[in-house]
TIKOLVEX-639055 format. One record per residue (C-alpha): residue number from 0; residue in one letter; x, y, z. Coordinates in Angstrom, 1 decimal. Example, Ala and Ser with C-alpha at 12.3 -4.5 7.8 and 13.67 -1.06 7.14 Angstrom:
<pts>
 resi resn     px     py     pz
    0    a   12.3   -4.5    7.8
    1    s   13.7   -1.1    7.1
</pts>
This chain:
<pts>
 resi resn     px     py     pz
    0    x  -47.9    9.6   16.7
    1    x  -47.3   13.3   17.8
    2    x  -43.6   12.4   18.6
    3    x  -43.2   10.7   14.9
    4    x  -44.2   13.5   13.4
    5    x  -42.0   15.9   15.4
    6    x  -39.3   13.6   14.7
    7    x  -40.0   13.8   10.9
    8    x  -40.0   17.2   10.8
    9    x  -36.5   17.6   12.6
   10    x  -35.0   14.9   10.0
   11    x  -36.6   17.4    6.9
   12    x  -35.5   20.2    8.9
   13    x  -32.0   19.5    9.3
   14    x  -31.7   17.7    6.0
   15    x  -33.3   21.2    4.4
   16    x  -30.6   23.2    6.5
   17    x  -27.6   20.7    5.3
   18    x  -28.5   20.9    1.5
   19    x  -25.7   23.5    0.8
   20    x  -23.0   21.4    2.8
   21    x  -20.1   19.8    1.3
   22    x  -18.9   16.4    0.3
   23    x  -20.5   13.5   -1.6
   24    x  -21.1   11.0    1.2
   25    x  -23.2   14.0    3.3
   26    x  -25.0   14.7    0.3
   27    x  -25.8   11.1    0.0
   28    x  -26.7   10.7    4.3
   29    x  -29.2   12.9    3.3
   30    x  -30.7   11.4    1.0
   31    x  -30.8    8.0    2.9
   32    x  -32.4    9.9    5.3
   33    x  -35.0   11.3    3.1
   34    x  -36.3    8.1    2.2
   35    x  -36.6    7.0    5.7
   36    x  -39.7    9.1    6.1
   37    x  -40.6    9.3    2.5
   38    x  -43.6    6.5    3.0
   39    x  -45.1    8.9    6.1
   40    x  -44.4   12.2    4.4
   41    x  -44.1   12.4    0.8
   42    x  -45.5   15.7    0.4
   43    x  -42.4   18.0    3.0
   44    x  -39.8   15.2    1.1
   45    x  -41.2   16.1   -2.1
   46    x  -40.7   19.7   -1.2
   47    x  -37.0   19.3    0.5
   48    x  -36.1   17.5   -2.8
   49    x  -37.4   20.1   -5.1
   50    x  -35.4   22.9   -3.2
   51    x  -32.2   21.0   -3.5
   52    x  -30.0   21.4   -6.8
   53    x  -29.6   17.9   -8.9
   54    x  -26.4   16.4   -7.1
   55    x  -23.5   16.0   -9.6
   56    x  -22.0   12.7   -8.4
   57    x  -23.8    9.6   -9.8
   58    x  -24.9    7.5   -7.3
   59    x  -26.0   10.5   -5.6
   60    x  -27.7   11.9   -8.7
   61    x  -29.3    7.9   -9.1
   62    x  -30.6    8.3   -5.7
   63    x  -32.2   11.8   -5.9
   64    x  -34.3   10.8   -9.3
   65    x  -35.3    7.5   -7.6
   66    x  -36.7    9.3   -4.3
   67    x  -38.0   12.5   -6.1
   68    x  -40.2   10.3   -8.7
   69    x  -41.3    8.5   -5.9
   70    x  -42.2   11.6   -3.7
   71    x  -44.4   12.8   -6.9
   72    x  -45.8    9.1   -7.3
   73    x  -47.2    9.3   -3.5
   74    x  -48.4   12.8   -4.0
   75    x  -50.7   12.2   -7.1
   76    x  -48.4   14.2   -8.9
   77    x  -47.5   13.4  -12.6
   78    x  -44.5   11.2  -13.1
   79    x  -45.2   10.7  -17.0
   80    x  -41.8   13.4  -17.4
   81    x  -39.8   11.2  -15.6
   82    x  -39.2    8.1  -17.4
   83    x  -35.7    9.5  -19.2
   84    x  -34.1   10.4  -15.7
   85    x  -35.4    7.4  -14.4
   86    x  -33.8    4.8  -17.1
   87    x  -30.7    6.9  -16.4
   88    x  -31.2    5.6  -13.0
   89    x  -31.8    2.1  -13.7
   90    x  -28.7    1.8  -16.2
   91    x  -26.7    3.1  -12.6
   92    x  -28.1    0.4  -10.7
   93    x  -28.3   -1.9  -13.2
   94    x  -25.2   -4.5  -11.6
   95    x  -26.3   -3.8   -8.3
   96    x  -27.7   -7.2   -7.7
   97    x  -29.5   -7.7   -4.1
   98    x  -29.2   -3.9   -3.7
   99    x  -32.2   -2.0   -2.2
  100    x  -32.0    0.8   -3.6
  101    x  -31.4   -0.4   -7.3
  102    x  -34.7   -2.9   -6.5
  103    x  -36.7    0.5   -5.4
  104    x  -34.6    2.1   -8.8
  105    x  -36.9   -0.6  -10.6
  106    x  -40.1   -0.7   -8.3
  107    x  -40.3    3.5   -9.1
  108    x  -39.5    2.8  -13.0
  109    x  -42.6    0.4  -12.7
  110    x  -44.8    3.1  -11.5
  111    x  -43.6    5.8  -14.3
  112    x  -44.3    2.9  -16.9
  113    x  -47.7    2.2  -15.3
  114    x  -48.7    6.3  -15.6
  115    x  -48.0    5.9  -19.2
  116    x  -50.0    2.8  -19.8
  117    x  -47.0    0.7  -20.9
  118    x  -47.7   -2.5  -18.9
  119    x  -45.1   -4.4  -20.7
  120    x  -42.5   -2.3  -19.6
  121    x  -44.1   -2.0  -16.2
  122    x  -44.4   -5.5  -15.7
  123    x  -40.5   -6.1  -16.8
  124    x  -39.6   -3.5  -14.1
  125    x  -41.5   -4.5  -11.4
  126    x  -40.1   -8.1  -11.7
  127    x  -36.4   -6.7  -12.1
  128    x  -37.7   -4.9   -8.7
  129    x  -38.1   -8.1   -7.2
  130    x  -35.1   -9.8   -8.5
  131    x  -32.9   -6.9   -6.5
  132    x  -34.8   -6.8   -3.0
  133    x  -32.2   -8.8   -0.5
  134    x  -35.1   -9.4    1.4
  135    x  -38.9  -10.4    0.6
  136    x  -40.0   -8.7    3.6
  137    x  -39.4   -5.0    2.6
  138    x  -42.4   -3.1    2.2
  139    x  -41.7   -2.3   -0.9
  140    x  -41.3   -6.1   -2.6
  141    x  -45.5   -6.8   -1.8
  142    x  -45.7   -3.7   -3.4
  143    x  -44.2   -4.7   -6.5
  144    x  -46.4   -8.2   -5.8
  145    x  -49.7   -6.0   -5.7
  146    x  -48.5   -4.0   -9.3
  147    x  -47.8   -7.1  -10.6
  148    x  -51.2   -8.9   -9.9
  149    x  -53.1   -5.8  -10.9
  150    x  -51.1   -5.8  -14.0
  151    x  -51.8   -9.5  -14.5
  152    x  -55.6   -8.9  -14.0
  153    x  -56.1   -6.4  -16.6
  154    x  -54.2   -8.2  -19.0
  155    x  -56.6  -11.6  -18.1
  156    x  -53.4  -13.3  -16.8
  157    x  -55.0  -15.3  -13.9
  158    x  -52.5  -17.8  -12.9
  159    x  -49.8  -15.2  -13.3
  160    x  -52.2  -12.6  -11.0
  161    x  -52.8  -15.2   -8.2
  162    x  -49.1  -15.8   -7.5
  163    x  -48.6  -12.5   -6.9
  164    x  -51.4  -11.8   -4.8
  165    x  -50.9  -14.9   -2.7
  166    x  -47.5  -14.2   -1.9
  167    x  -47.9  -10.5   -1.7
  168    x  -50.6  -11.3    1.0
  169    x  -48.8  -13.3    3.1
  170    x  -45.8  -10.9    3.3
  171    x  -48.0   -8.0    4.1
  172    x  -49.3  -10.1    7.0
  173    x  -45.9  -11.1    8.1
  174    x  -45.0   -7.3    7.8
  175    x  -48.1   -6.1    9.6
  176    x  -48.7   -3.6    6.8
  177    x  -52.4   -3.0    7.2
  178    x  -52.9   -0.6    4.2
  179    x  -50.8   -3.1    2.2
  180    x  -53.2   -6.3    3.7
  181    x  -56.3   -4.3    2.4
  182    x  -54.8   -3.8   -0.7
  183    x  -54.4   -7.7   -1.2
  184    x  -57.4   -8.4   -0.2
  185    x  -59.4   -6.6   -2.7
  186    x  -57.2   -7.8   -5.6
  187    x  -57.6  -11.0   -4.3
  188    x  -61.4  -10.5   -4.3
  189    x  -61.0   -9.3   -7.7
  190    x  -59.1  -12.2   -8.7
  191    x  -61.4  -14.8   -7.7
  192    x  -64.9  -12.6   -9.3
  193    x  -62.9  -13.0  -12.7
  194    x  -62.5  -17.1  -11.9
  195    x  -66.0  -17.0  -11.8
  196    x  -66.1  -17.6   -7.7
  197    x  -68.9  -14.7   -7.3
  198    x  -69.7  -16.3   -3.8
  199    x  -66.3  -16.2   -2.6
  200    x  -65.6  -13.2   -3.9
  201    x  -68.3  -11.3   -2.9
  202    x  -67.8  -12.5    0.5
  203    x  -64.5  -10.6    0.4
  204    x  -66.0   -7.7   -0.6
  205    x  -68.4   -7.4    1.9
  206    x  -65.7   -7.6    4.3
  207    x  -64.3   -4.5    2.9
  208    x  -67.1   -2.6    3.1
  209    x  -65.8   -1.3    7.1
  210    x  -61.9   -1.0    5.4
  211    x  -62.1    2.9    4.5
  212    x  -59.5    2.8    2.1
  213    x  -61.5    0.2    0.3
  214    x  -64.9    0.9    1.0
  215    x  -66.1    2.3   -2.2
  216    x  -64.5   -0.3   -4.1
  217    x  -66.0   -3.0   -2.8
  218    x  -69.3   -1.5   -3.4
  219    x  -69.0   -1.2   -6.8
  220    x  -67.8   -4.7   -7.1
  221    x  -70.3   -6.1   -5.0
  222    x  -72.6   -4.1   -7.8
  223    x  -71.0   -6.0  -10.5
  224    x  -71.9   -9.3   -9.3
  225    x  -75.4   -8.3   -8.3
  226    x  -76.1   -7.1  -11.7
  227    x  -74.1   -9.5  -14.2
  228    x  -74.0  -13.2  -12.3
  229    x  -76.9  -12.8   -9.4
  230    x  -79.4  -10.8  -11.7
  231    x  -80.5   -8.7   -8.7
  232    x  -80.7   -5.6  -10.8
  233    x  -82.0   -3.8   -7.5
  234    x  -79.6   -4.5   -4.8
  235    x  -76.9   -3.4   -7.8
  236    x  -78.2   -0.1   -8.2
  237    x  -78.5    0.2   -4.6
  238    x  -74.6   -0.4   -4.3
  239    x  -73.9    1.4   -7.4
  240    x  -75.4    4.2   -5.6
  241    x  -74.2    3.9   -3.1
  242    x  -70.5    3.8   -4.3
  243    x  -71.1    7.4   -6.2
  244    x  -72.2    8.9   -3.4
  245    x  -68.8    7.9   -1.4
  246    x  -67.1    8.8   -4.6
  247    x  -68.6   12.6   -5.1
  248    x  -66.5   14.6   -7.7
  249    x  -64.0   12.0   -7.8
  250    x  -66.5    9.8  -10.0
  251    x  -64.7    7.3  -12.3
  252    x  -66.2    6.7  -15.9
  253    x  -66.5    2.7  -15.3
  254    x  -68.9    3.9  -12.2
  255    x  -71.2    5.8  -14.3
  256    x  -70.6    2.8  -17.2
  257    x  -71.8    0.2  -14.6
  258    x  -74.9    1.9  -13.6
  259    x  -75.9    2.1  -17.6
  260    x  -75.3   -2.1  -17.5
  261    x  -77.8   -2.2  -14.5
  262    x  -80.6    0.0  -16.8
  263    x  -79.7   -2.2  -19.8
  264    x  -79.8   -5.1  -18.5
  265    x  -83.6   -4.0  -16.7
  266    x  -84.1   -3.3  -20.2
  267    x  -84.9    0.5  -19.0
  268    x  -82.7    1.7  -22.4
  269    x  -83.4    5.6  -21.8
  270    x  -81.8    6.0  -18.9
  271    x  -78.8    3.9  -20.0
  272    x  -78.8    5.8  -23.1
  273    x  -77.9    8.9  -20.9
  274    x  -75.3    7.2  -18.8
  275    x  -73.6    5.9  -21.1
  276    x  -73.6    9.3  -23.3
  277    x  -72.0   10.9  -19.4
  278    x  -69.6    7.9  -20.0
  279    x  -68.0    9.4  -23.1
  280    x  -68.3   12.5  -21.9
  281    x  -65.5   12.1  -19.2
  282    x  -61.6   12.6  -20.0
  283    x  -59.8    9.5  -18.5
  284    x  -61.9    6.7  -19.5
  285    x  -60.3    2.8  -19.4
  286    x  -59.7    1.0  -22.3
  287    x  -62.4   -1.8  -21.3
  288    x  -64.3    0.8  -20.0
  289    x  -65.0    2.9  -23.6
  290    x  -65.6   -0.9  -25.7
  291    x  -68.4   -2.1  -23.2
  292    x  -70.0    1.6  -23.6
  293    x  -69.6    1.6  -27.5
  294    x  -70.8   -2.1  -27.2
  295    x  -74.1   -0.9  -24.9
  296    x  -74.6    1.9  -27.3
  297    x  -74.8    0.0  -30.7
  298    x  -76.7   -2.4  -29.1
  299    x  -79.4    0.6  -27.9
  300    x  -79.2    2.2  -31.1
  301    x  -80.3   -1.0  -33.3
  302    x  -82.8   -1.6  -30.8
  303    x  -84.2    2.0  -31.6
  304    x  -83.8    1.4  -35.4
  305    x  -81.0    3.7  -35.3
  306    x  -78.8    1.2  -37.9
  307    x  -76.5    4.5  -39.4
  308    x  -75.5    4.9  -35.3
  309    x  -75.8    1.2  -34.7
  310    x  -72.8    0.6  -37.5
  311    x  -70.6    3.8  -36.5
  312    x  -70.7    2.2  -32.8
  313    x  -70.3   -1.0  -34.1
  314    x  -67.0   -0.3  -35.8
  315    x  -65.7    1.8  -32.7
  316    x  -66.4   -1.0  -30.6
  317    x  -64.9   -4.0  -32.5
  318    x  -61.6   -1.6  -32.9
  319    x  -61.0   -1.5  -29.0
  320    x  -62.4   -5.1  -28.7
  321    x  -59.2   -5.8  -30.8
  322    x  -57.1   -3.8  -28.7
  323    x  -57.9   -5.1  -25.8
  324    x  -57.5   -8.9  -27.3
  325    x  -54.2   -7.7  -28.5
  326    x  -53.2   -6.4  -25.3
  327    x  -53.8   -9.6  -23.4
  328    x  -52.3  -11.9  -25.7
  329    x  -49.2  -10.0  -26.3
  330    x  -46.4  -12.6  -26.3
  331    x  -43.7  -10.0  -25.2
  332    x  -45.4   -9.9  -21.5
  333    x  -44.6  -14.2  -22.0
  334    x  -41.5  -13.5  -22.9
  335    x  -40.8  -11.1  -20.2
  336    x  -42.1  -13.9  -17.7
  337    x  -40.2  -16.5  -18.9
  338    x  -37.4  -15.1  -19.0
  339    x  -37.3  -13.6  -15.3
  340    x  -38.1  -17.3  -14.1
  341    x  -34.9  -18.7  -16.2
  342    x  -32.9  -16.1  -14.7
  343    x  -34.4  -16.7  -10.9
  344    x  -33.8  -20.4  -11.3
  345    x  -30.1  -19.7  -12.9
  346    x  -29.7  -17.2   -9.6
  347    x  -30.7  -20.4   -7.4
  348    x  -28.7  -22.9   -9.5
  349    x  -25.7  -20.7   -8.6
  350    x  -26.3  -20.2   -5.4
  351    x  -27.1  -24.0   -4.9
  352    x  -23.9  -25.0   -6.6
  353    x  -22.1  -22.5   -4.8
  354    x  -23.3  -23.4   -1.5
  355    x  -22.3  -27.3   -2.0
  356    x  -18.7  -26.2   -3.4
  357    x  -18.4  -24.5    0.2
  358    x  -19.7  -26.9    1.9
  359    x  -17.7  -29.8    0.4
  360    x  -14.2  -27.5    0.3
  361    x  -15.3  -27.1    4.2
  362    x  -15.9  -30.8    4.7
  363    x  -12.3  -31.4    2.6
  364    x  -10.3  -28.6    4.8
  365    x  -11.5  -30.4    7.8
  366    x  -10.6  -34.3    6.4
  367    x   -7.3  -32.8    5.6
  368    x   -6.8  -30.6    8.8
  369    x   -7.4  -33.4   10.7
  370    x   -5.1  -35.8    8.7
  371    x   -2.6  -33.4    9.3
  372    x   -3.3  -33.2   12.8
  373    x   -3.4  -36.7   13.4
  374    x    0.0  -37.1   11.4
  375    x    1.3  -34.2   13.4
  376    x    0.3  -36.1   16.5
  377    x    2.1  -39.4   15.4
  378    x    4.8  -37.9   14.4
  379    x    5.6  -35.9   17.9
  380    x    4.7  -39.3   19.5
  381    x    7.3  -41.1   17.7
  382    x    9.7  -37.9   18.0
  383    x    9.3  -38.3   22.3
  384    x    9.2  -42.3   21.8
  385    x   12.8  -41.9   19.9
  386    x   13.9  -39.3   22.5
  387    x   13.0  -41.5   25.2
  388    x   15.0  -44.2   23.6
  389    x   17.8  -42.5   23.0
  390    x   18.2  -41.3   26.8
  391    x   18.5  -45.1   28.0
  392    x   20.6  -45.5   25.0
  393    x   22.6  -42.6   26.7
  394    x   22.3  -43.9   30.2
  395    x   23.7  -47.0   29.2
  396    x   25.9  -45.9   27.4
  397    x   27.3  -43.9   29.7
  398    x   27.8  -47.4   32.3
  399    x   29.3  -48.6   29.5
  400    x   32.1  -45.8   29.6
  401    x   32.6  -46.1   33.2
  402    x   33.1  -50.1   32.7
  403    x   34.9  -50.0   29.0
  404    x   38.3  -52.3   29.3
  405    x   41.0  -53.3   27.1
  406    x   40.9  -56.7   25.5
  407    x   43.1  -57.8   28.1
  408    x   40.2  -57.4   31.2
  409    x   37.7  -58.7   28.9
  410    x   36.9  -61.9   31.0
  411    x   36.7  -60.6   34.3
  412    x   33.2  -59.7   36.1
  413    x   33.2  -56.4   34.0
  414    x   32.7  -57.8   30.4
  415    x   29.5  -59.6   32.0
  416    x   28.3  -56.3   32.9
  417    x   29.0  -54.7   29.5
  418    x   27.7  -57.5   27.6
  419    x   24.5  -56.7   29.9
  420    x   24.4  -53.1   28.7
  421    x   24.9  -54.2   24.9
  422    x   21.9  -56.7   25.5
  423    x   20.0  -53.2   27.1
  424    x   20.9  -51.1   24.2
  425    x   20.2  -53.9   21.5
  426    x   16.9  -54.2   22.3
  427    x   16.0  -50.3   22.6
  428    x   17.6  -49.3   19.0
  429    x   16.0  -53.3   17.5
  430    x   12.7  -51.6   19.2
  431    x   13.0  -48.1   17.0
  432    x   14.1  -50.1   14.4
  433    x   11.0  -52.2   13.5
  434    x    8.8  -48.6   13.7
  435    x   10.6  -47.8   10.5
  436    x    9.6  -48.5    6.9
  437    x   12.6  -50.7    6.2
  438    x   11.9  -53.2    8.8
  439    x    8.6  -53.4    6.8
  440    x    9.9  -53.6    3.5
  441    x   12.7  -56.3    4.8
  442    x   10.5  -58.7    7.0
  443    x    7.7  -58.6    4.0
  444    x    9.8  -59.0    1.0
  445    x   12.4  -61.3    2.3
  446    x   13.1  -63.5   -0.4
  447    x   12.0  -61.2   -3.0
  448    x   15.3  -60.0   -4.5
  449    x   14.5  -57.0   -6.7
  450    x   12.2  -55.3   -3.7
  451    x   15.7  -55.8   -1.5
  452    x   17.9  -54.8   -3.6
  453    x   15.4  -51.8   -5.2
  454    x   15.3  -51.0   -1.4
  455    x   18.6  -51.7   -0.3
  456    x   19.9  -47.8    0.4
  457    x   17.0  -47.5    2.0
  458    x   17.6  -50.6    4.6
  459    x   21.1  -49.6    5.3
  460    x   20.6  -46.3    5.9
  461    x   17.7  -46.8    8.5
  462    x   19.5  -49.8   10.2
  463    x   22.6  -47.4   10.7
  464    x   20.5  -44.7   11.8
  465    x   18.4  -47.0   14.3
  466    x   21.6  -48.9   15.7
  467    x   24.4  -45.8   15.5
  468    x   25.4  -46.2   19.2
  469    x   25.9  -50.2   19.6
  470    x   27.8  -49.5   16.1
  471    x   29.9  -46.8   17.6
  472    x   30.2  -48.3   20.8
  473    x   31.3  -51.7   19.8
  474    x   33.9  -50.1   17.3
  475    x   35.2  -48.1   20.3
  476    x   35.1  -51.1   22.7
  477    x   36.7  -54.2   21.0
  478    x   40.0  -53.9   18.9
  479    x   40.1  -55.9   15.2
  480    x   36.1  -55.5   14.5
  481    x   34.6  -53.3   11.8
  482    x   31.0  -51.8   10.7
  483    x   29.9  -54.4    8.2
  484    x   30.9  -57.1   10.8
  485    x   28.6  -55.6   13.0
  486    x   26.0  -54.9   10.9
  487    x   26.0  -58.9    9.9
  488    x   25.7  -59.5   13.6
  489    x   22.5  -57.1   13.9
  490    x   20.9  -59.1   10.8
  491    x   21.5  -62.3   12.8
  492    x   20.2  -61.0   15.9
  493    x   16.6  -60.0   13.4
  494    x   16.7  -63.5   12.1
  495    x   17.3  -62.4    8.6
  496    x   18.6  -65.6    6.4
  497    x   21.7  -65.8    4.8
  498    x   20.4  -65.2    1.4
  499    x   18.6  -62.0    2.3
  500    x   21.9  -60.7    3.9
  501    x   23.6  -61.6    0.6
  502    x   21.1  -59.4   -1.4
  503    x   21.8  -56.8    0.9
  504    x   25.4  -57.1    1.0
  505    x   25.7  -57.7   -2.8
  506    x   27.7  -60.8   -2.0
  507    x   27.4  -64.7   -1.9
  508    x   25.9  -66.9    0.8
  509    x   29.2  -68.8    1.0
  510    x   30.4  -65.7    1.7
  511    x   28.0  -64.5    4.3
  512    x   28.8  -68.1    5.8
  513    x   32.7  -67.2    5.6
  514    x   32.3  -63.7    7.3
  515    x   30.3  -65.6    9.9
  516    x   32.8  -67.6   10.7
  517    x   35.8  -64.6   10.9
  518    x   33.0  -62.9   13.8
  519    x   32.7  -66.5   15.6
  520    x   36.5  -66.4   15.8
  521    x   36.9  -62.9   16.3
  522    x   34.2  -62.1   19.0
  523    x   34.1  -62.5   22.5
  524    x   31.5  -65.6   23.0
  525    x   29.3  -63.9   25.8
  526    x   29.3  -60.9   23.8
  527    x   28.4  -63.0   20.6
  528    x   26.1  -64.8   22.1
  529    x   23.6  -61.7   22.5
  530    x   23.4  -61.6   18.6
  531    x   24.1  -65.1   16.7
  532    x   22.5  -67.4   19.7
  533    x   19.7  -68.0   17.5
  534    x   20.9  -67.0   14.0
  535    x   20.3  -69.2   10.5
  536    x   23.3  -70.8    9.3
</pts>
């Protein structure tokens, strides 16, 4: 503890030294800094604040109003002055959305509202509080939970109350906040007496009575419940008692009010005559508070025949009875509610819809980086299949070269060989050649003449790409023969009919038939043999 403190004192120290140093984002450290110790020391932030001039830049100026009203609010001090600056700071943060310091901007506005007895406007700041935290475990979102359930008590809001409570409670727990888990738990206690659950509820208050913070309190509640719902007029007198002598001069009017219900209601009217005289007599008095004296006191005066006093007390009575009713059915603190809860579930609407936008664009980037891979992948495999090919194209080529003859030599033991190597080559380009697209187009759609000739380009061009070096070769090789010729001779070596060879060729069959027999008469029968041994006539 020692070593906090001297560590607190360095911080205010060195912030109090800084205050005339330059720049906005020092002046703005400091500040960050202040409200690091501002829960522990409110008072020497309070005072380090009030020495420093009002910072010119805004956020800086929004910042200093937030933690100065706040240092007041811890220290007891009035904050009534401050709601102008403090709207100033709220319109500041007012699009910083999951921003801490605009939800504490809020949370501090609450408390200035709540001085001044505007629990409307309290209760729309607290909830804009909570709307901001980026967290629900900050310290100061279950604080905003315990103003809100108080708030929601007074104004006989108990479903409203309990939601706040609950939850505050359970994040205090998770916290560890003691203080704040005290807090809870008498609010909670307090909730549950206005259900009507006195056991339960006074239970929790006798559980309070060792929390010293609370202590008091709880005896005054416990009082309550003695003297309206157990009719145990002297066990309530005893707490009563009990919780004025805790409370010495800092007596509240609803105290000395309670006591004057315990006399009434043992029907001892003198002495509740006088307490509830001492009731008016004090200077903050609670709006419930002042109707149940004014309702006490008429009903003592027309007891005593007093019916000039009865009727004045009367009227004073029924005018803060209508008050209070109009106070807790105000339909702007509805309103206010309703609203917040369309805009939280618009917030998680959003964040739902955005969350399954990025989740499905993920899920799509990853279909169509992996088509792309895989098409990547097939692609380069084909690219090193065609490569491949192409080398024993080359290889054979190449014997060819070594054995190529004129047309004289062509019977000898060398045209064997180069037939051999045409055979070799044939069957490496057919091979690439029915990996293409037009070998699918031509083989499915063979007697369908508008796909051929729709697609005829397309054939052409991929059976001269496929079979280029037996085309080039054989041109090369034997004397007399051209490209179609050759290209006939690769469509009979596929088995392709003589009709689908005329759609191809934009010519007749008789004509495909006559060009057949040119090549028979032309070609070299072993080399013809390796292409038209099996062909359609």
């Amino acid at each position: 503890m020692k070593i906090y403190k001297i560590t607190t004192y360095i911080i205010l120290l060195f912030t109090l030294l800084s205050i005339t140093g330059c720049g906005g984002k020092s002046e703005y450290r400091r500040l960050v800094a202040l409200e690091k110790v501002l829960e522990k020391n409110p008072d020497s932030v309070r005072s380090v604040l009030c020495a420093m001039p009002t910072p010119e830049k805004e956020r800086n100026k929004a910042l200093y109003t937030v933690l100065k009203t706040q240092a007041y609010y811890k220290c007891y001090e009035p904050v009534t002055d401050f709601d102008s600056v403090m709207l100033e700071a709220t319109a500041y943060y007012e699009t910083k959305k999951k921003n801490y310091y605009a939800a504490l901007a809020y949370y501090t506005l609450g408390c200035v509202y709540k001085e001044t007895k505007n629990s409307v406007e309290a209760i729309d700041a607290y909830l804009k509080a909570k709307e901001r935290f980026p967290d629900t475990i900050i310290n100061y979102y279950a604080k905003a939970e315990r103003e809100l359930g108080i708030l929601f008590l007074d104004l006989s809001m108990l479903d409203e109350a309990k939601e706040e409570l609950y939850n505050g409670y359970k994040n205090a727990v998770q916290m560890g906040e003691n203080r704040l888990i005290g807090d809870f738990k008498y609010y909670i206690a307090t909730y549950n007496m206005y259900c009507g659950y006195y056991n339960t509820a006074d239970t929790l208050f006798t559980g309070l009575l060792e929390n010293n913070e609370w202590q008091k309190d709880a005896y005054f509640q416990k009082a309550k419940i003695s003297n309206y719902h157990k009719n145990s007029f002297k066990q309530a007198l005893y707490y009563i008692n009990k919780e004025i002598e805790l409370s010495g001069k800092n007596l509240f009017a609803s105290s000395i009010c309670l006591k004057g219900d315990i006399y009434m209601y043992n029907e001892n009217y003198d002495s509740a005559l006088y307490y509830y005289n001492k009731v008016l007599e004090c200077k903050i008095i609670s709006l419930p508070t002042h109707c149940n004296t004014y309702y006490q006191l008429s009903h003592i005066e027309k007891i005593k025949g007093n019916m000039e006093q009865y009727f004045a007390y009367k009227e004073q009575y029924l005018d803060l009875k209508d008050s209070i009713i109009e106070m807790r059915n105000n339909k702007r603190i509805d309103n206010i509610i309703l609203r917040h809860k369309a805009e939280l579930a618009d917030l998680e609407y959003k964040n739902r819809t955005t969350t399954m936008i990025i989740i499905v664009s993920a899920i799509l980037c990853f279909i169509a980086l992996s088509v792309f891979i895989a098409y990547m992948f097939a692609k380069n495999w084909k690219r090193k299949q065609q490569i491949r090919i192409n080398r024993e194209i080359e290889k054979i080529s190449d014997v060819m070269n070594r054995l190529r003859l004129n047309n004289a030599e062509y019977n000898g033991n060398n045209l064997s060989d180069i037939v051999n190597s045409y055979n070799s080559i044939l069957e490496q380009c057919t091979k690439h050649f029915k990996e293409s697209k037009a070998y699918n187009t031509l083989t499915e759609n063979i007697s369908n003449e508008t796909v051929i000739i729709k697609n005829r380009d397309l054939i052409s061009d991929s059976i001269m790409e496929c079979y280029s070096s037996i085309i080039m070769n054989m041109i090369a090789d034997f004397q007399g023969i051209n490209q179609t010729e050759i290209i006939t001779c690769i469509l009979f070596y596929l088995e392709i009919p003589n009709g689908t060879i005329a759609m191809l060729d934009g010519i007749s069959k008789d004509a495909v038939r006559q060009r057949k027999s040119r090549i028979l008469k032309k070609y070299p029968p072993k080399l013809l043999q390796i292409f038209i041994k099996s062909a359609t006539e």
